[in-house]
FIKE-852838 format. One record per residue (C-alpha): z negated, y, x negated; residue in one letter. Coordinates in pm, whole numbers, plus 50000, padded with zeros to 5 digits. Example, Ala and Ser with C-alpha at 12.3 -4.5 7.8 and 13.67 -1.06 7.14 Angstrom:
2
492204955048770a 492864989448633s 
***
This chain:
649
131092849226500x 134322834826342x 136732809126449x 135802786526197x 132192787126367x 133892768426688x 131842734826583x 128622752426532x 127392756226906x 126612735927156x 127002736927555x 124472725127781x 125342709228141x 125012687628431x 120872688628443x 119662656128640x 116032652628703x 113932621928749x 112302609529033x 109022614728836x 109552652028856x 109162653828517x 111882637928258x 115792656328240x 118232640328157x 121272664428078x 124592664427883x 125152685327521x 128642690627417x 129762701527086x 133172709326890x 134062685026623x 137062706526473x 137742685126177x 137552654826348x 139772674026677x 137582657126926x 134462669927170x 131242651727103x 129172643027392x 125662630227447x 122822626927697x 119892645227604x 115972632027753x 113602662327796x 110362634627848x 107932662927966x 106802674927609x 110192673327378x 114082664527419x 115442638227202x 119232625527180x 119122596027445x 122622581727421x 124752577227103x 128152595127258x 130662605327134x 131392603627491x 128912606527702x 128052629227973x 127362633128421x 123992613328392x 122272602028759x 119412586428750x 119172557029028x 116432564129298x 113972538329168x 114252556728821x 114842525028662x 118542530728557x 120832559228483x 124352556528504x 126602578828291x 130322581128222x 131452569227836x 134222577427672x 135142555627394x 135902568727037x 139322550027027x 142332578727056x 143622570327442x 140452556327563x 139332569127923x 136062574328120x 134222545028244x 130822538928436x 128072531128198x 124432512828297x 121412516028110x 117862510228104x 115612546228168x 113262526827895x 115802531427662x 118252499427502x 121692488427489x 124132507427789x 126332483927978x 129792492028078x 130302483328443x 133932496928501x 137452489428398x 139632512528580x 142882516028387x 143072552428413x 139122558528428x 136282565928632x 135392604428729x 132452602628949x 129282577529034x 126702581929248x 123852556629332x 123042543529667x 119662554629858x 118932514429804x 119392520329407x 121012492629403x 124982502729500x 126942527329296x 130052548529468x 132152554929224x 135952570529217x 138052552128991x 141892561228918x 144292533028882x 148392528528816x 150422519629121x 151612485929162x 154932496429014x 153722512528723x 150552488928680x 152112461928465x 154282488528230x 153242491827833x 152832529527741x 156162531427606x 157462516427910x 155982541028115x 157602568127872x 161062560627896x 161202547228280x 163022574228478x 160722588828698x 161642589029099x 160252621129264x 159972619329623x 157572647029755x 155122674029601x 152072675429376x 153762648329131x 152172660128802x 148622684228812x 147322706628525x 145252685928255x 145962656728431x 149592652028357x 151912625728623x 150132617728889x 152722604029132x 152142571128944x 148972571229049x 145882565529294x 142382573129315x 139812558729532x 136292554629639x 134932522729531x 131372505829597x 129672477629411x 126202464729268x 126742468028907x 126672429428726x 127322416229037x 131142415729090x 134162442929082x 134052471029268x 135942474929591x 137962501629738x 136472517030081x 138412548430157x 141832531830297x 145152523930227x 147352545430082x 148532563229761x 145522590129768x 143612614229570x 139952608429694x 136732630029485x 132972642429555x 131522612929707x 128322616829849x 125942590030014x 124382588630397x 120472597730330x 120372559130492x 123662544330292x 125322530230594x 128402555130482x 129902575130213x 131632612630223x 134492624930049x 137232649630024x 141392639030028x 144402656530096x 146032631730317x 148172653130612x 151522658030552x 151912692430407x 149122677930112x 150282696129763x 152822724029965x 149722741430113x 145812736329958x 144952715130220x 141602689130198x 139842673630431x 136102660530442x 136202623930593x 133732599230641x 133912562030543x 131012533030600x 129732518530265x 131202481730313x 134102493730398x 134722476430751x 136652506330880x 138892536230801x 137902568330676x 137232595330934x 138372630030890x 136072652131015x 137272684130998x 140682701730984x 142552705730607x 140762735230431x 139732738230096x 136922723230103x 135282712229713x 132052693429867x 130732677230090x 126722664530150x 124082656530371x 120802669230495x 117662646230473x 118202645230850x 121992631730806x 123732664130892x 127032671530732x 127002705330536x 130602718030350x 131522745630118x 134822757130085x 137062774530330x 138552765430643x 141572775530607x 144372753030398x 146212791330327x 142742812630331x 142762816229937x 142252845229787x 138062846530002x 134722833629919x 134502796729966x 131182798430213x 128492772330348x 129012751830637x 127342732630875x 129202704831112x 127192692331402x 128272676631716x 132232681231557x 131602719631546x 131672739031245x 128642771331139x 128982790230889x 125752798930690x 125152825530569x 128052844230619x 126832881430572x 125992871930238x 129702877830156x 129142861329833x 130872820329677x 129122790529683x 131882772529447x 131652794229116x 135332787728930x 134322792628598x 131852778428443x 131882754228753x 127852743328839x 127162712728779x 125852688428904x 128392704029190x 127492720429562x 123642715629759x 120572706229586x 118852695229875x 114832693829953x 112972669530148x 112482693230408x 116102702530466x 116072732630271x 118322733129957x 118892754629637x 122142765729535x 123962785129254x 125762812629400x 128412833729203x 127432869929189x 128902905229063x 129392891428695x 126262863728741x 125322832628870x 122152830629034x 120182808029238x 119572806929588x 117172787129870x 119092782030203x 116412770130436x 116992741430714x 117562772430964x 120132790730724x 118212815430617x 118682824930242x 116212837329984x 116632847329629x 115142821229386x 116262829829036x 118362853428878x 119252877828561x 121782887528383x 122952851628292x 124742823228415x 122472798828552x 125422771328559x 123472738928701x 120102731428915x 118022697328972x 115232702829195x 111312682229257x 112142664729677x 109222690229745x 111082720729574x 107882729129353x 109872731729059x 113052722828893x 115162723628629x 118172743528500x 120752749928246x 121592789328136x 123572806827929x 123842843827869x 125922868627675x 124332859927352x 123592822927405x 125452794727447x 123242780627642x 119902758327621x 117702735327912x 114872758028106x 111892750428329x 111452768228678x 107402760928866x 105982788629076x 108122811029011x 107192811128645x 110512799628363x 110292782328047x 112632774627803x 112732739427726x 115362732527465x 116302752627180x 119772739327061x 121552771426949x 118702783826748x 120942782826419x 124072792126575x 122252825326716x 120372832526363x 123402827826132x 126622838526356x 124892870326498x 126372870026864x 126692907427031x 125182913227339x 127612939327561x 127502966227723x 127872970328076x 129383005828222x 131063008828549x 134063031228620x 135163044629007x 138583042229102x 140073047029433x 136383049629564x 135463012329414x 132833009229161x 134192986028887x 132312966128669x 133172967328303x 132022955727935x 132082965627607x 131702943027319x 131432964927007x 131612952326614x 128042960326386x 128822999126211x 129213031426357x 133283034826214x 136123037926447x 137483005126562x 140232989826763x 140682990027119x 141552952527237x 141332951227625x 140912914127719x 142132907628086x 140292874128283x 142502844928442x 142862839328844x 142632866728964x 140162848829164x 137972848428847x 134932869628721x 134012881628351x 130422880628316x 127042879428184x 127472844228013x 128662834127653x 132172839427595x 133412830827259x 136482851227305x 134022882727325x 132532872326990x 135392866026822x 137062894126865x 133932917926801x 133422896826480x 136832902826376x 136582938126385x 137792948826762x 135552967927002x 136582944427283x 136722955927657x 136622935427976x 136232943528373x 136122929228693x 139192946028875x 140172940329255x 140972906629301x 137812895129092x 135172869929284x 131952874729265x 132222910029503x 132902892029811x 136272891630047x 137672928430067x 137512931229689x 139002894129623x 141852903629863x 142802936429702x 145632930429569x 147342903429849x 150642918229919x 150422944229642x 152052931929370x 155202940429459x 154952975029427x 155042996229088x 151453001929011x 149232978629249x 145522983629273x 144012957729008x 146462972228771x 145513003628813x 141652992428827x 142352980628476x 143523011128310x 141093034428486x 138033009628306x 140533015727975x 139813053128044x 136313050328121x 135643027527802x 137473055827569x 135383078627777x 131953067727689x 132483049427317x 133343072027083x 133863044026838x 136773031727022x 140223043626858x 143033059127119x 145263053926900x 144903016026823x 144722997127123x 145552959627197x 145902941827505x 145652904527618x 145112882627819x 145852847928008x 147462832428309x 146572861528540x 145632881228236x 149672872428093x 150992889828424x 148722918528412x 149442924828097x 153322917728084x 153432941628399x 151352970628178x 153092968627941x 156382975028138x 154803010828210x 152513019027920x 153803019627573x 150103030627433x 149582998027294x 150012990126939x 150402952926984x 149862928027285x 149022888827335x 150732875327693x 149082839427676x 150302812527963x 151372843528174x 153032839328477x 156062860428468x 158522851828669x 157422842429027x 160982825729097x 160972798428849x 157452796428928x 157642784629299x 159332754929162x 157812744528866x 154212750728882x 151562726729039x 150852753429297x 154032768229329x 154542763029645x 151532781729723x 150022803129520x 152972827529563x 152562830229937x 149272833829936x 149402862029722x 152562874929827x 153042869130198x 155152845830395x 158632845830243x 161862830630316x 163762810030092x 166722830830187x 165122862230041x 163262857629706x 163242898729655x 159432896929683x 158902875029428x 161522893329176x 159862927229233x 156392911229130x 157242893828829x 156502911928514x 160292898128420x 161972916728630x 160142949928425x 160012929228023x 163832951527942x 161402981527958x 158502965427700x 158832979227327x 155572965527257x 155002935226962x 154012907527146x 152412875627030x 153462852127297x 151252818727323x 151532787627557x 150832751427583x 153772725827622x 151682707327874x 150822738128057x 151652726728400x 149772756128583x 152122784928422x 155122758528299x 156062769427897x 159222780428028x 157692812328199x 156372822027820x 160472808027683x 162052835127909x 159532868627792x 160272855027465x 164002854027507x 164362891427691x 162412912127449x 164442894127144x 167492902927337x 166122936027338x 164972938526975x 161312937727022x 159402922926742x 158082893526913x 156702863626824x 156082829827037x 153212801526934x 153132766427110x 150762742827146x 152402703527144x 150122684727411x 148252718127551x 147172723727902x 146672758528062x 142712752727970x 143772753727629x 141752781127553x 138422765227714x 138802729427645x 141712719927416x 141932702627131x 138852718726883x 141552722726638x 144202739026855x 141122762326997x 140432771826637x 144082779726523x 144732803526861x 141682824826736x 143072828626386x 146432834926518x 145412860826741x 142902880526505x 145982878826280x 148422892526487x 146302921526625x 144822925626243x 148262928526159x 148942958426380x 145662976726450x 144662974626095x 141982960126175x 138762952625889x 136852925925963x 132882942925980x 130302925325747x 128072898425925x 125072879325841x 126212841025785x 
***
């Protein structure tokens, strides 16, 4: 694979089955790099082939309504600026209706038990800001009274609301339910009877200092104020049994993160956790499982995707809490729509090698449905890994190896993951196959601090990174060992290293105390935890939860941990990259690397992207996506001297 074959693949999400138990309705995404835009449709599996159901290009997070007589979608025009609204049409096939006009979009819709409602969360200006052209908006001074005033990928949002809203679509506007007040309201989910809605808002007073959400409750027509049920946490869903009982994931703590978001039951105001000793998440962070949280059964049982050791797997939690293995592999399986009697269902996969394609699961027997990627796998020849593991400090560590077609000698180009709270694994990972097609034998691992290995290993390196050499740093250069170890293809002496958010610390702190390298790639790094705490959109917690409580009088904590306070020491070349809309890891962390090592006569080079986020990388402009790949197999061309194997097209 190239980066010119961006366009040539296609994802496949958000599986929704009907209430016949037989047709799927499910998104497919694709890269339209000439055109710089994602193109979206709904797919219809109709029990003996899949056809393209809606015309896009913006279409995607079908529901079919109860009766299976309608299935609402969200469309995104083709006009440059247009947003998300809630689209109507016929299962039978004809013209979809649009049934929103939220100014800033719609995110969400869910039908009613009646099939006749829709809950839907809409986003809208506030009244200041409502009646403001765009340009308007982009010259009036901004007043910032509080936190969480602009979000990653999102942009501003103190100028904004969003709500719960509940209508019958053709019959009037829809109407706000979930209170007064300038919230930020997501995951609705309806009462098995629809007297009443649930959904997750930070609304207590520390909302956007700490990660505090809480579930409340709201009744359908709106007649009285939401209800929080439970303390803030960070909870990501929220659903109900057949029987009407509440069940969360998330964690119950608003400063718990780094842990494993677990499964909760609330009855009689009292919170059980399910299945605790499983020690593994029920919220996987990347690729996220759509549709989102419990699957539920008629009989109170439910299926869920659970992240595990590299994989995502799926799992039946029974009405008791008991869990049993359902379906798993090396593979992502990234979203699950069950048959009411849990006889079957469908889901969407992808694996090292595929991008992913719709499968069949009845009696414990699979079946691939779809076959999407067929060309893409045939003509860009995608590399499976290989997985080692390497002991350090008595943990096993899970590893890869992605290794170009040949026998000859290639580059080392360690590739370090994002979070930390983040797992490299057996899915398809066009990084991987870029690099290997370029000519790099590419290596990956899971080090402490990794999900997917439950909370001791997630919490590793809490506290640590203070000191010198903390554990997940050393993790990472015992796997480089190991890999150099066991391949005797990979060259000592040309190594590169890279790697993002997380993966721009790690690697600005390595290379502070390891001059091996040849060249490096610190992408929309955090370096420097001081400016950090004040200009990220979790900067007011994401350094005390990995650092500790600390005082504003005494920032010596945060200064020891920043690779800055180490980048005099780097001699390395360095191809710095970052968005100017990166709003997770601000541009200015990648602004100061850049200006210490030319200070100190490093050859060093800095790339930004106008209008990026931080998810750049996984779902920024096709175009931008495409010219990061070329710049990086340039750069590390450029100083591994690097050829580029020979691969079937």
């Amino acid at each position: 694979m190239r980066a010119q074959d961006l366009g040539r693949f296609s994802t496949v999400t958000d599986p929704n089955l009907h209430p016949d138990g037989v047709r799927i309705a499910y998104t497919v995404s694709h890269m339209d790099v000439e055109g710089d835009r994602y193109v979206r449709q709904i797919h219809l599996w109709d029990g003996e082939a899949s056809r393209v159901f809606t015309v896009g290009p913006g279409d995607a997070r079908p529901r079919w309504s109860p009766d299976g007589k309608r299935i609402a979608f969200l469309r995104t025009a083709a006009a440059k600026g247009s947003v998300p609204q809630v689209a109507v049409m016929p299962t039978d096939g004809g013209e979809a209706t649009i049934v929103t006009d939220f100014a800033l979009g719609a995110s969400e819709a869910e039908w009613a038990p009646d099939g006749e409602r829709l809950a839907v969360v809409g986003a809208t200006w506030l009244d200041e800001w409502a009646d403001l052209d765009d340009d308007e908006r982009t010259r009036r001074p901004r007043r910032i009274t509080g936190a969480g005033y602009r979000f990653d990928t999102r942009g501003w949002i103190h100028d904004r609301r969003t709500k719960v809203y509940v209508f019958v679509p053709g019959e009037g506007e829809p109407e706000p339910i979930s209170g007064e007040g300038d919230w930020f309201d997501s995951s609705v989910s309806w009462h098995p009877d629809g007297s009443s809605l649930l959904f997750v808002s930070p609304r207590h007073d520390k909302r956007f200092i700490d990660s505090g959400i809480q579930v409340w409750r709201v009744p359908a027509d709106g007649s009285a104020a939401p209800e929080a049920l439970v303390e803030p946490g960070m909870w990501s869903s929220a659903s109900h049994a057949p029987d009407g009982t509440v069940h969360l994931i998330g964690l119950e703590g608003a400063w718990q993160y780094p842990d494993v978001p677990g499964l909760f039951r609330l009855a009689d105001g009292e919170l059980t956790q399910l299945a605790g000793d499983l020690d593994r998440s029920f919220e996987s962070p990347s690729p996220a499982a759509q549709p989102a949280g419990l699957q539920w059964l008629a009989d109170g049982s439910a299926l869920s995707v659970l992240e595990d050791r590299g994989r995502l797997r799926v799992v039946s939690v029974g009405s008791d809490g008991h869990v049993s293995d359902v379906l798993g592999g090396d593979r992502l399986i990234t979203g699950v729509a069950p048959r009411q009697d849990g006889s079957a269902f469908a889901f969407t996969s992808t694996s090292p090698t595929d991008p992913g394609e719709l499968w069949w699961w009845e009696g414990g027997t699979e079946r691939q449905l779809t076959d999407l990627n067929a060309a893409f796998r045939v003509d860009c020849c995608p590399i499976d890994p290989i997985s080692f593991t390497v002991e350090n400090d008595g943990v096993e560590i899970d590893a890869w190896v992605v290794l170009p077609p040949g026998d000859e000698s290639v580059p080392l180009l360690l590739n370090i993951h994002g979070g930390p709270a983040t797992q490299y694994g057996y899915g398809f990972f066009d990084e991987f196959q870029v690099y290997a097609g370029s000519g790099f034998g590419v290596v990956a691992c899971n080090p402490r601090g990794s999900s997917g290995r439950g909370r001791d290993f997630i919490r590793t390196p809490v506290g640590r990174w203070p000191e010198e050499r903390p554990p997940d740093l050393e993790d990472i250069l015992a796997v480089v060992a190991g890999a150099l170890e066991r391949f005797d293809r990979l060259d000592a002496d040309r190594m590169g290293i890279m790697g993002g958010s997380y993966g721009g610390f790690m690697t600005g702190r390595i290379l502070a105390m390891d001059d091996r390298w040849k060249c490096a790639v610190p992408e929309r790094g955090l370096y420097d935890f001081t400016g950090f705490a004040g200009t990220s959109d979790i900067g007011h917690r994401f350094p005390r939860m990995y650092l500790g409580d600390w005082s504003y009088e005494d920032w010596s904590d945060l200064w020891a941990a920043s690779p800055m306070s180490r980048a005099h020491k780097i001699t390395t070349p360095c191809l710095i990259l970052h968005s100017e809309s990166d709003w997770r890891c601000p541009i200015e962390q990648g602004e100061q690397l850049q200006s210490v090592l030319v200070a100190c006569g490093v050859e060093v080079e800095m790339l930004r992207f106008p209008g990026g986020s931080h998810e750049l990388s996984r779902s920024g402009a096709p175009r931008h996506r495409q010219e990061r790949f070329e710049a990086i197999v340039e750069w590390n061309g450029r100083h591994l001297a690097v050829q580029s194997p020979s691969m079937g097209k």
